[in-house]
BALO-867154 format. One record per residue (C-alpha): residue number from 1; residue in three letters; z, x, y. Coordinates in nm, 4 decimals, m for minus. Each point is the difference from the previous one (the first is absolute). Example, Ala and Ser with C-alpha at 12.3 -4.5 7.8 and 13.67 -1.06 7.14 Angstrom:
BEGIN
+-----+------+----------+----------+----------+
! seq ! type !        z !        x !        y !
+-----+------+----------+----------+----------+
!   1 !  ALA !   0.7800 !   1.2300 !  m0.4500 !
!   2 !  SER !  m0.0660 !   0.1370 !   0.3440 !
+-----+------+----------+----------+----------+
***
This chain:
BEGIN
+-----+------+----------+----------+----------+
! seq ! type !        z !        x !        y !
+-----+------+----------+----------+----------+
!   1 !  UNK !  m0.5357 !  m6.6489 !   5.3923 !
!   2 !  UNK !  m0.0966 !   0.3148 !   0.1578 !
!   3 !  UNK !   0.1956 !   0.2961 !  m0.2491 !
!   4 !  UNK !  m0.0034 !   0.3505 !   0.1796 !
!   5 !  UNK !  m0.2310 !   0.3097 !  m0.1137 !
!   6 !  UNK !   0.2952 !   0.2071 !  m0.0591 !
!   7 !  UNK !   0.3376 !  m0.0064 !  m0.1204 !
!   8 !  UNK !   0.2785 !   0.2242 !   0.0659 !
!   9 !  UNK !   0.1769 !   0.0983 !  m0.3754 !
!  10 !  UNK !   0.2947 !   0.1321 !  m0.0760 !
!  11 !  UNK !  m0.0711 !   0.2850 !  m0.2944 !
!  12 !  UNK !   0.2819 !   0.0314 !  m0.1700 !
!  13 !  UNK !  m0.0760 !   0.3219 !  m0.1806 !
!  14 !  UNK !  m0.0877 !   0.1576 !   0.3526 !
!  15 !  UNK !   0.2715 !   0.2516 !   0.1348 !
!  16 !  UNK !   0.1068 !  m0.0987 !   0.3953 !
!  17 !  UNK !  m0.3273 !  m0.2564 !  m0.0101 !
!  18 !  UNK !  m0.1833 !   0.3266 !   0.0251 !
!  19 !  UNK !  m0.2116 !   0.1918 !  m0.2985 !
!  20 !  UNK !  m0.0911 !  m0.0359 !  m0.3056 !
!  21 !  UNK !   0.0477 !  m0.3453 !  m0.1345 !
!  22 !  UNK !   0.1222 !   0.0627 !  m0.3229 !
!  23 !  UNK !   0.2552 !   0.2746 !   0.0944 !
!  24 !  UNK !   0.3065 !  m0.1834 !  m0.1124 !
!  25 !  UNK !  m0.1041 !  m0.1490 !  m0.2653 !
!  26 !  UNK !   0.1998 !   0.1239 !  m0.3518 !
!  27 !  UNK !  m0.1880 !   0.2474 !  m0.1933 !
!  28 !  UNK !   0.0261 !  m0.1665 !  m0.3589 !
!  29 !  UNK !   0.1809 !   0.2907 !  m0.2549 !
!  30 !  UNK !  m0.2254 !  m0.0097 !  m0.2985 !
!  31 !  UNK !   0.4044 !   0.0696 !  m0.2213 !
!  32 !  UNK !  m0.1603 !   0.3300 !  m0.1148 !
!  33 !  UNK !   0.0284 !   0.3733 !   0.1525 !
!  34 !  UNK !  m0.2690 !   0.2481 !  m0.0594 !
!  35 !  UNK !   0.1358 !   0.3312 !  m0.0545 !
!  36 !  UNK !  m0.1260 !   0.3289 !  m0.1258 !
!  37 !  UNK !  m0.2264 !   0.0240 !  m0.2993 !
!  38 !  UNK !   0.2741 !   0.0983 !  m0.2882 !
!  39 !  UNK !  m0.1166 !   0.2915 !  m0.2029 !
!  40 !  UNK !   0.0135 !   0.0059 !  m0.3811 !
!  41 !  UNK !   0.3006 !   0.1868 !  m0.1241 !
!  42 !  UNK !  m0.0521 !   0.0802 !  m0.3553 !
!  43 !  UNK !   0.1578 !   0.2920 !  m0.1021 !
!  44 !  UNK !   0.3744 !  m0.0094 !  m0.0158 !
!  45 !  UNK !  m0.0248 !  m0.1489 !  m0.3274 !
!  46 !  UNK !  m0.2431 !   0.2601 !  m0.1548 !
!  47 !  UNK !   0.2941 !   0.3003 !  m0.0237 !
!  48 !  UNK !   0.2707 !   0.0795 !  m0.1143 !
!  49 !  UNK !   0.2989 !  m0.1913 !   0.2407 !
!  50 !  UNK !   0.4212 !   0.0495 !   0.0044 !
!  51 !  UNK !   0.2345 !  m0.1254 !   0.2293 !
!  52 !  UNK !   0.2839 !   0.2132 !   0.0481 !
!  53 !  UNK !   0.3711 !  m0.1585 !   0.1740 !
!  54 !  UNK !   0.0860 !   0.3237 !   0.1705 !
!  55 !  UNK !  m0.1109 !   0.3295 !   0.0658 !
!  56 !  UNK !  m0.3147 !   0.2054 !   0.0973 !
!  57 !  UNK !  m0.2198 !   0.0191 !  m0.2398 !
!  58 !  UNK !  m0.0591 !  m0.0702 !  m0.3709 !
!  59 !  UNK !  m0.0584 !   0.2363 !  m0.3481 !
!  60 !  UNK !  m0.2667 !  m0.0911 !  m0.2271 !
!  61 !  UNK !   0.0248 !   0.2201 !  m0.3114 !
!  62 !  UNK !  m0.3129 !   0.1739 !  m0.1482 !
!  63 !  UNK !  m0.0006 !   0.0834 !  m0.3940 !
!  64 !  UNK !  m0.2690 !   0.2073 !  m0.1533 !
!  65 !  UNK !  m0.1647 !  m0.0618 !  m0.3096 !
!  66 !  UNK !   0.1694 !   0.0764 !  m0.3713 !
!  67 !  UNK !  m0.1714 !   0.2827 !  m0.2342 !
!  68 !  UNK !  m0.0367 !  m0.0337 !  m0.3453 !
!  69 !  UNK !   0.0317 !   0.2948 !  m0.2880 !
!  70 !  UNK !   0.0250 !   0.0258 !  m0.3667 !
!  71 !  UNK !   0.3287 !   0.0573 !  m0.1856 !
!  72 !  UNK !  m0.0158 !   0.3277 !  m0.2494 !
!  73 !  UNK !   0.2950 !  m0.1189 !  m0.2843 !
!  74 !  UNK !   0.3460 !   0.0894 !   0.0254 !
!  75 !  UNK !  m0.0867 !   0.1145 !   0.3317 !
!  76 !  UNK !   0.2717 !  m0.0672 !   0.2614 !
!  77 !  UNK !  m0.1297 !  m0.3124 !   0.2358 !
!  78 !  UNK !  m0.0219 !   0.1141 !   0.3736 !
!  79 !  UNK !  m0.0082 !  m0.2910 !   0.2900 !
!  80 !  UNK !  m0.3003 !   0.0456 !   0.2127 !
!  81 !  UNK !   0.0277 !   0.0305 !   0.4013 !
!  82 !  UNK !  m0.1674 !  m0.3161 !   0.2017 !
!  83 !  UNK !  m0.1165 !   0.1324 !   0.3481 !
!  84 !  UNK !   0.1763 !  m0.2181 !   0.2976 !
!  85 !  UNK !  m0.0086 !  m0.0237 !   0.3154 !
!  86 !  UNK !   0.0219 !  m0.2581 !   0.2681 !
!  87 !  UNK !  m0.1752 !  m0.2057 !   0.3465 !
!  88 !  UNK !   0.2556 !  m0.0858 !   0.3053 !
!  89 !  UNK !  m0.1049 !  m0.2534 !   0.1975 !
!  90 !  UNK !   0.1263 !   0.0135 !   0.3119 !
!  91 !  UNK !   0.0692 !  m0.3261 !   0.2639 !
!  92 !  UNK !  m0.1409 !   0.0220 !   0.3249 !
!  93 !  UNK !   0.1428 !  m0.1210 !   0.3673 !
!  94 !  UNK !   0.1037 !  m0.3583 !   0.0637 !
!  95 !  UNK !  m0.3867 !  m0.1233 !   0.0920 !
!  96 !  UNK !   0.0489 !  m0.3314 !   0.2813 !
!  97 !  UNK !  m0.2361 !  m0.2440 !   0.1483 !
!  98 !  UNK !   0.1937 !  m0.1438 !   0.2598 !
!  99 !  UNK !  m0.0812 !  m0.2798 !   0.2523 !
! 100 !  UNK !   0.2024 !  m0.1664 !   0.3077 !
! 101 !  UNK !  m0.0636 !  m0.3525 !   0.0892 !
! 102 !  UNK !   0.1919 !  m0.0683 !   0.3388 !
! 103 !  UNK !   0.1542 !  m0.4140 !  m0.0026 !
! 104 !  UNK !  m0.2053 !  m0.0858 !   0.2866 !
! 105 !  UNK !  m0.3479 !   0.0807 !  m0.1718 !
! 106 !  UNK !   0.0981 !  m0.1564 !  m0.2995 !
! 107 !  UNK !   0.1120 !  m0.2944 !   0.1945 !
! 108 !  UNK !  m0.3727 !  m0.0589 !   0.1146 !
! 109 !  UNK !  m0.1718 !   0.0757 !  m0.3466 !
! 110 !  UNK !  m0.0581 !  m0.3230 !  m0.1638 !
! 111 !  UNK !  m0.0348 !   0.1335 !  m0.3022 !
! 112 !  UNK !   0.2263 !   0.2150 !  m0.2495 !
! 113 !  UNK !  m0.0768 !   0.3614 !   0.0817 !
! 114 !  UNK !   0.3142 !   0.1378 !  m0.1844 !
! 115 !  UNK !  m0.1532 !  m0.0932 !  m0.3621 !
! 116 !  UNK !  m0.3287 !   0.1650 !   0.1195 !
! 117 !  UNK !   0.1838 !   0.3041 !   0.1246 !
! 118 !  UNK !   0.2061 !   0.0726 !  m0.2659 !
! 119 !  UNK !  m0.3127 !  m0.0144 !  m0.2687 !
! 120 !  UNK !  m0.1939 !   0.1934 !   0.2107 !
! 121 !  UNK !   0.2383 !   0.2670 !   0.0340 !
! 122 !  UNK !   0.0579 !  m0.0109 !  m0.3913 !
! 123 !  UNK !  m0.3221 !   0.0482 !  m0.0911 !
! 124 !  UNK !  m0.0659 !   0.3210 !   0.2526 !
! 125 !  UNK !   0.2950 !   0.1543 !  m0.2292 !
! 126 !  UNK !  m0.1682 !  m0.0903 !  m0.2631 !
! 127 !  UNK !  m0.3162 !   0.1315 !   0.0600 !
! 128 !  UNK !   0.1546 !   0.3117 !   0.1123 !
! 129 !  UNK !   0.1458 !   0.0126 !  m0.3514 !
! 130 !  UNK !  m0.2747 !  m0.1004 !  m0.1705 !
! 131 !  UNK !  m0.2516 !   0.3598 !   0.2005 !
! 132 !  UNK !   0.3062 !   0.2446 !  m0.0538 !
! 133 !  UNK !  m0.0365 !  m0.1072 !  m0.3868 !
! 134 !  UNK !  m0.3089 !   0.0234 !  m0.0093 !
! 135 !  UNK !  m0.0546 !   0.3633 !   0.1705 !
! 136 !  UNK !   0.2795 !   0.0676 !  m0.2370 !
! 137 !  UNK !  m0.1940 !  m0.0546 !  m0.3081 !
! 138 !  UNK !  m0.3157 !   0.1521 !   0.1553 !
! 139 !  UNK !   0.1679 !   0.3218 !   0.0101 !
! 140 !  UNK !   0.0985 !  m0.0397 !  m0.3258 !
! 141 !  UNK !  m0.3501 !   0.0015 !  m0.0846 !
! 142 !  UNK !  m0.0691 !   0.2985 !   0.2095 !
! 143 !  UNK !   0.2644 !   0.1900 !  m0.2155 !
! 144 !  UNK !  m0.2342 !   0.1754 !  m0.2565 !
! 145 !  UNK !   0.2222 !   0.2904 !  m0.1337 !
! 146 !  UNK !   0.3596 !   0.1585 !   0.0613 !
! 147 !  UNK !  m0.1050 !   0.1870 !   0.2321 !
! 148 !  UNK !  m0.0680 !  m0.2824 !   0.2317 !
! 149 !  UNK !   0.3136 !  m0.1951 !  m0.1439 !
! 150 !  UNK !   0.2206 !   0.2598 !   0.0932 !
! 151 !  UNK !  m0.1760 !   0.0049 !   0.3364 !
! 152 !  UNK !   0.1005 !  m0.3912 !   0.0316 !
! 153 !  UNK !   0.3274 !   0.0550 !   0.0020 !
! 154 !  UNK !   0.0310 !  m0.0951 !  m0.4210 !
! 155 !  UNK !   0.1901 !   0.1897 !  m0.2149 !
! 156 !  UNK !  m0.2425 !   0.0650 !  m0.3071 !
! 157 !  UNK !   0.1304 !   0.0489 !  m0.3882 !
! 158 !  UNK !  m0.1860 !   0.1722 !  m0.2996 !
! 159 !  UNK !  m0.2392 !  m0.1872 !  m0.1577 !
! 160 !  UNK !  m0.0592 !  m0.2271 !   0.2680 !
! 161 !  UNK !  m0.3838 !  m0.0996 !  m0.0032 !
! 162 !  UNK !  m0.1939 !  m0.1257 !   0.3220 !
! 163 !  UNK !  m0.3394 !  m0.1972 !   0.0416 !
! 164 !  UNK !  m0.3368 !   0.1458 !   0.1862 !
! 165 !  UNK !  m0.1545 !  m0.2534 !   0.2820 !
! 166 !  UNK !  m0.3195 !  m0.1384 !  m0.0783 !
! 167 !  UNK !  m0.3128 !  m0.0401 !   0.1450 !
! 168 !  UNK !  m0.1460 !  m0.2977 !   0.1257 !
! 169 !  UNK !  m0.3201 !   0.1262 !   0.2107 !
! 170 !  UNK !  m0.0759 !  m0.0143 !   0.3936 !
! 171 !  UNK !   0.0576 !  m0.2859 !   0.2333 !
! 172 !  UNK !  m0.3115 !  m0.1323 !  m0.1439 !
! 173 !  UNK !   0.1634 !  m0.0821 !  m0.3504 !
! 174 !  UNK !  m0.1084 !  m0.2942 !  m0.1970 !
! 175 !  UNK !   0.2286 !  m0.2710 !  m0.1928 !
! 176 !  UNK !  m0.1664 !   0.1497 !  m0.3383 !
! 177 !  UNK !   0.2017 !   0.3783 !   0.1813 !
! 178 !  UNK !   0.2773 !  m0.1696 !  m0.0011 !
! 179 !  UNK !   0.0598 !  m0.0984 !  m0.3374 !
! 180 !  UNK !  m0.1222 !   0.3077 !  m0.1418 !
! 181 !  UNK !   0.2717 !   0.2024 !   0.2005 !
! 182 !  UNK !   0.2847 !  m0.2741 !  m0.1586 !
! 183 !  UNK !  m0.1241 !   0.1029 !  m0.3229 !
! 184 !  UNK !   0.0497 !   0.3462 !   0.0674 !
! 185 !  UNK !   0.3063 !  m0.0315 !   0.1507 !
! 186 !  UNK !   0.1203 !  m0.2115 !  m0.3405 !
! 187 !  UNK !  m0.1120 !   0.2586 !  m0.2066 !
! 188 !  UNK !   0.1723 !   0.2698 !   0.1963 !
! 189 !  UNK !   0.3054 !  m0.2390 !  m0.0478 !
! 190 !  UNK !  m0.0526 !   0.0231 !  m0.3637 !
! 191 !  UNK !  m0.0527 !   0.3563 !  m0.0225 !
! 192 !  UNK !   0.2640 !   0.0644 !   0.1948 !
! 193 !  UNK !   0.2703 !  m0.2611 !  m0.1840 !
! 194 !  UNK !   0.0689 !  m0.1640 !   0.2602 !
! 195 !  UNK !   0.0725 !  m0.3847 !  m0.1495 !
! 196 !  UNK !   0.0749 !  m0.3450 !   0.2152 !
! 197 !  UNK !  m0.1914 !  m0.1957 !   0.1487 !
! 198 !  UNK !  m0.2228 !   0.0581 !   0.2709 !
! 199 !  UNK !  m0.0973 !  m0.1496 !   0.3361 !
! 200 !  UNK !  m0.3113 !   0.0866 !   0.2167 !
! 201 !  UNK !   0.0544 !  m0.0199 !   0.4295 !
! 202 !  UNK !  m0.3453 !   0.0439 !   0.1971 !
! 203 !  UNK !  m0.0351 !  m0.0829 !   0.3478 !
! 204 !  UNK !  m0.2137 !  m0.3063 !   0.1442 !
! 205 !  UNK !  m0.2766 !   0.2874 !   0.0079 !
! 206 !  UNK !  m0.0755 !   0.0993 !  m0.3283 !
! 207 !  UNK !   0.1862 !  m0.3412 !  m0.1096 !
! 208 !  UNK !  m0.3232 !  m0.1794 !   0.0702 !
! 209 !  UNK !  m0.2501 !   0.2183 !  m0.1582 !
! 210 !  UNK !   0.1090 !  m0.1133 !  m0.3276 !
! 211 !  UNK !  m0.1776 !  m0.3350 !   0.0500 !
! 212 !  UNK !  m0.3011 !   0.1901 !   0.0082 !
! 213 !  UNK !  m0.1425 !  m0.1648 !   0.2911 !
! 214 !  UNK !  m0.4120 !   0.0893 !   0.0315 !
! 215 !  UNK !   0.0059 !   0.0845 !  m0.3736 !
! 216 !  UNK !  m0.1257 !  m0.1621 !  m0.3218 !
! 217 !  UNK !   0.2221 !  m0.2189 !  m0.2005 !
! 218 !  UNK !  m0.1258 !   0.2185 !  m0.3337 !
! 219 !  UNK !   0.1565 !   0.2566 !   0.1984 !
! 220 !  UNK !   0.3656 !  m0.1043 !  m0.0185 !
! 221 !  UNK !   0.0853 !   0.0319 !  m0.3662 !
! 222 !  UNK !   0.3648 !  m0.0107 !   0.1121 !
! 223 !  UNK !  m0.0169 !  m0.3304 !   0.1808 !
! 224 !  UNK !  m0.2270 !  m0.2148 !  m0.2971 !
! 225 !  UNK !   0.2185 !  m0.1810 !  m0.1931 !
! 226 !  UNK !  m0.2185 !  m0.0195 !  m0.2855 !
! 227 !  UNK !   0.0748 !   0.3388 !  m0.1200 !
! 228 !  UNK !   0.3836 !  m0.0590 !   0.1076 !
! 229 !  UNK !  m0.0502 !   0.0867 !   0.3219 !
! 230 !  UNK !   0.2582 !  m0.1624 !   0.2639 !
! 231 !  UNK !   0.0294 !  m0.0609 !   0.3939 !
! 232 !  UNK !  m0.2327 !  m0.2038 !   0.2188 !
! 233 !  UNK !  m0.2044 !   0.0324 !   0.2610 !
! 234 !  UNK !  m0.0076 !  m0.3899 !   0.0972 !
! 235 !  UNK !   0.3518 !   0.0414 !   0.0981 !
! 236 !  UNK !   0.0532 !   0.3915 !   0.0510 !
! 237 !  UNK !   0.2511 !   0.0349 !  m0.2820 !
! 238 !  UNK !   0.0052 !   0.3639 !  m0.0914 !
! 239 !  UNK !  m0.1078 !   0.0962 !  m0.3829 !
! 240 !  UNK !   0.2888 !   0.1629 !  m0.1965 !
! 241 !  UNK !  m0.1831 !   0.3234 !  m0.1442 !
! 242 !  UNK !   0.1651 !   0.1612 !  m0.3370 !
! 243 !  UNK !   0.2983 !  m0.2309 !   0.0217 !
! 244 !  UNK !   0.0435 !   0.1073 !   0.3501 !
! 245 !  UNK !   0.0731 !  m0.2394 !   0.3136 !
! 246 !  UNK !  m0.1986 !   0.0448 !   0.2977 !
! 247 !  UNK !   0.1903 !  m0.0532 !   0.3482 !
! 248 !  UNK !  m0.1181 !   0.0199 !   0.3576 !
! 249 !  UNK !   0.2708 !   0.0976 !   0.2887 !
! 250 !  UNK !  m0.0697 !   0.1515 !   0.3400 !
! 251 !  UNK !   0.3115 !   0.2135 !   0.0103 !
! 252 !  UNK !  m0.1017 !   0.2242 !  m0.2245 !
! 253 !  UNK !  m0.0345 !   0.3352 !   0.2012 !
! 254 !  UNK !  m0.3624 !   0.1537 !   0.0271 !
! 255 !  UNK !   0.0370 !   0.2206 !   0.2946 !
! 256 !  UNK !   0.1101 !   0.3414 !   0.0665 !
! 257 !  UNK !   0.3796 !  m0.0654 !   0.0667 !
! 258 !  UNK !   0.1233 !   0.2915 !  m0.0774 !
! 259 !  UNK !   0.1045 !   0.1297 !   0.3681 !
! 260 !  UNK !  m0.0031 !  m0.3448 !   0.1915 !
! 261 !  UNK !   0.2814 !  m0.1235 !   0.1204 !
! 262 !  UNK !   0.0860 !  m0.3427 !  m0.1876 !
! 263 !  UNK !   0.0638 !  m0.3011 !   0.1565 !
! 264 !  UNK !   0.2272 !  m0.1388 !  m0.0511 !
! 265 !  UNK !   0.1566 !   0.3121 !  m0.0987 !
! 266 !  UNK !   0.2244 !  m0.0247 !  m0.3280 !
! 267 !  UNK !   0.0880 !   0.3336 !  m0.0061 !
! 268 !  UNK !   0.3399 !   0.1476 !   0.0168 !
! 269 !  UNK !   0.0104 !   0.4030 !   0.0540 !
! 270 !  UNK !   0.0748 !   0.0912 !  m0.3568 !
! 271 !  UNK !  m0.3187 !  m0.1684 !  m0.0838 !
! 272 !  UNK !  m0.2192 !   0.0887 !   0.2494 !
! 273 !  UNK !  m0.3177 !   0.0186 !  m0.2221 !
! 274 !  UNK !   0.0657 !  m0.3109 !  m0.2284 !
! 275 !  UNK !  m0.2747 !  m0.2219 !   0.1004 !
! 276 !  UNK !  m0.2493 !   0.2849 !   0.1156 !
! 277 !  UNK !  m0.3014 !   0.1230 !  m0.1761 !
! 278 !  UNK !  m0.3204 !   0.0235 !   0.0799 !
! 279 !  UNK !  m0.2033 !  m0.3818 !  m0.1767 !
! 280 !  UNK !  m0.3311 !   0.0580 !   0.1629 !
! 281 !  UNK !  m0.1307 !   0.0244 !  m0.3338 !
! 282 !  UNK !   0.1655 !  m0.2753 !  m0.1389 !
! 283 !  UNK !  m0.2528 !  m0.2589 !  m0.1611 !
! 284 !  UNK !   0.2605 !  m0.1555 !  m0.2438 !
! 285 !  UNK !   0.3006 !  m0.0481 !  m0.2335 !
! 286 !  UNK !   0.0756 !  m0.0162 !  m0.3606 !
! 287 !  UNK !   0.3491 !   0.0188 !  m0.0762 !
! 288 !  UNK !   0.2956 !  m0.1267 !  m0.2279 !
! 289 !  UNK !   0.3129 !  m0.1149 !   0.1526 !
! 290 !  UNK !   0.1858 !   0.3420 !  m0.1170 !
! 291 !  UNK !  m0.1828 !   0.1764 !   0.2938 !
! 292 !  UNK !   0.2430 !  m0.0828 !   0.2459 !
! 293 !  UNK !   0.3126 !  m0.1943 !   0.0411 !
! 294 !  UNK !   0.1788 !  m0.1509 !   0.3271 !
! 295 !  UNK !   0.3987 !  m0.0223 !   0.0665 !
! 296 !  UNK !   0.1112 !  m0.2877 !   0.1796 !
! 297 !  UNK !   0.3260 !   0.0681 !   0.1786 !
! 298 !  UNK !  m0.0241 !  m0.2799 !   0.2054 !
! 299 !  UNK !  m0.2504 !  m0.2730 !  m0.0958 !
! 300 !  UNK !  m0.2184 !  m0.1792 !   0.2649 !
! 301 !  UNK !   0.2174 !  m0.2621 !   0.2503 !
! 302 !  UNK !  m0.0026 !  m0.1604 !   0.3344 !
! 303 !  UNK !   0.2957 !  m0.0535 !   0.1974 !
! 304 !  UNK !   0.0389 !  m0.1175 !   0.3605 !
! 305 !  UNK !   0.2884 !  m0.0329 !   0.2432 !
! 306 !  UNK !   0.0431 !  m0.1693 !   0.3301 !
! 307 !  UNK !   0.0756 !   0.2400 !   0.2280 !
! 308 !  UNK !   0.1804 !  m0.2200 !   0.3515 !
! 309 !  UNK !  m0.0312 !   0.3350 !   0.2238 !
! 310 !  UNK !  m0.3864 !  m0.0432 !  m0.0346 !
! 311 !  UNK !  m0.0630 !  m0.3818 !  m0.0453 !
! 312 !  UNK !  m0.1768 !   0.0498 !  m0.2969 !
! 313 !  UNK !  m0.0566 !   0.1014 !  m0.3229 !
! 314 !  UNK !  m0.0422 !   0.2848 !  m0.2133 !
! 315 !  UNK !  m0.1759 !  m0.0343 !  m0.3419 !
! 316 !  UNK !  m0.0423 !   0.3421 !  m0.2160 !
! 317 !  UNK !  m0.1723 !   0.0364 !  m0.3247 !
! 318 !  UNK !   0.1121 !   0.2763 !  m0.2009 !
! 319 !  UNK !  m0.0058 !   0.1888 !  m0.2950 !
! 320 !  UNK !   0.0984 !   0.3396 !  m0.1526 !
! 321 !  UNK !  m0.1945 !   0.1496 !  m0.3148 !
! 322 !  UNK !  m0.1370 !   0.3619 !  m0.0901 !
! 323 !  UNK !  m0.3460 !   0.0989 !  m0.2003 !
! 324 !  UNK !  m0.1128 !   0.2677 !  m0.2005 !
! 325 !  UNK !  m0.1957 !   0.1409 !  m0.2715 !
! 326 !  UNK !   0.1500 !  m0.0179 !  m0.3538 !
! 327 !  UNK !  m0.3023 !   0.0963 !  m0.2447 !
! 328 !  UNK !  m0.3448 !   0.1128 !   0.1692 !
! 329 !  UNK !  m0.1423 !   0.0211 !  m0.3705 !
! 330 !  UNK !  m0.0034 !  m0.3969 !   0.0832 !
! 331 !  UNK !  m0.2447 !  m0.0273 !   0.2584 !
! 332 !  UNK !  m0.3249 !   0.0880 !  m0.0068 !
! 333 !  UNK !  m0.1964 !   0.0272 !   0.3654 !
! 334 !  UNK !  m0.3647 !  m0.1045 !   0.0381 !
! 335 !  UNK !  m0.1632 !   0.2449 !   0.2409 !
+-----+------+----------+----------+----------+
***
């Protein structure tokens, strides 16, 4: 039996018998959505934090330091005066991330995209938390004197000391740089009085150089754990240097920000210069979490609300807290 040479098929991915063959064939969902790359948020728990129930802004009282004299006999016994004074921190505008997800897109998604949505937007209020703290405690840092405390906006009292940056090098700085500039800023600590512990933030930049990558292993007292060295360079876990913890974080600010306009912008027009200073120097922090302090008015949350007159719905992600210096004799900058 004779068969013919060609047969007529029905493809039943093809769209109108015409095309590509596979056209309507389902696209298998793998159950997972790629989003964004989330950034590492680590400093909201390195300062000083209050939530307040009402209100604007917050009081964080300052006491100096007691003096100490001898007592002559039968001499009457005078009480001695304690300097005072005191940081406000004031909360900023309501800061949003808001999407709108109409019914009908939704209704074609085959996968959840309200979870996805609502983490995403979390996190960008998080980050944006996470830089305004951050260029908070760099200009505490920057503050060197009363001079340039009063200039920030702080009110100063008597006896109040303040820390000197310290020098790390040029871009070119080694791991070895490093270390030596934590030890200098721990003895300026010392000199200084300033006690608590203390916490290191580099960026992914200088971060790196303390694996010591094209140097000698004899090189890297500070990594050998033979002499009590600690970190590793197997698994990039940072040393800690003079009982000090070594962090990386890209939102620590290194550019000149100090006229820029910030987006998004967290400013409200009595603090127009809260966030602003010029980083560009910036190599580093050292700090203790009495450098700065956050008030939460309004802690991070997501609501969402169908909305009939649109066919869809709204999701916002909100939150309202303030930041701002409370003792710049706490952090140290590397420069």
């Amino acid at each position: 039996m004779a068969f013919p040479t060609d047969q007529t098929v029905s493809r039943i991915g093809q769209q109108n018998a015409t095309g590509d063959v596979r056209s309507l064939f389902l696209k298998l969902y793998a159950g997972e959505v790629l989003t964004a790359f989330e950034e590492r948020n680590i400093f909201m728990p390195l300062h000083r934090t209050r939530t307040i129930s009402n209100g604007k802004s917050a009081q964080f009282p300052m006491t100096g330091t007691a003096s100490a004299k001898y007592h002559n006999p039968g001499e009457l016994i005078q009480g001695d005066i304690i300097k005072k004074g005191e940081r406000t921190v004031t909360v900023d505008d309501l800061l949003i991330s808001t999407q709108f997800i109409a019914n009908i897109d939704e209704a074609m998604t085959h996968f959840d995209v309200r979870s996805i949505y609502s983490k995403e937007a979390g996190m960008a209020l998080a980050n944006t938390a996470d830089k305004n703290i951050a260029k908070i405690i760099a200009r505490a840092a920057l503050i060197n004197n009363g001079t340039e405390a009063a200039a920030a906006g702080l009110t100063t009292f008597d006896g109040e000391v303040f820390t000197d940056n310290v020098t790390v090098g040029n871009s070119a700085a080694s791991g070895n740089d490093f270390v030596a500039a934590i030890y200098a800023a721990l003895e300026e600590f010392d000199t200084k009085d300033i006690t608590g512990d203390k916490i290191c933030v580099l960026p992914p930049a200088h971060y790196y150089k303390l694996f010591g990558a094209g140097q000698t292993v004899g090189s890297l007292g500070y990594m050998n754990r033979d002499i009590g060295g600690t970190g590793s360079q197997a698994t990039a876990t940072a040393p800690v240097i003079g009982g000090v913890q070594i962090v990386m974080s890209n939102h620590m600010p290194t550019t000149d920000e100090s006229s820029t306009s910030l987006t998004p912008d967290p400013l409200t027009s009595t603090r127009a210069s809260a966030y602003k200073a010029d980083f560009s120097a910036l190599k580093g922090l050292i700090f203790s979490a009495e450098a700065a302090a956050t008030v939460k008015l309004m802690d991070l949350g997501v609501e969402s609300e169908y909305q009939i007159d649109r066919q869809g719905t709204l999701m916002v992600a909100k939150y309202a807290m303030g930041h701002n210096i409370l003792r710049p004799a706490c952090a140290i900058a590397l420069v």
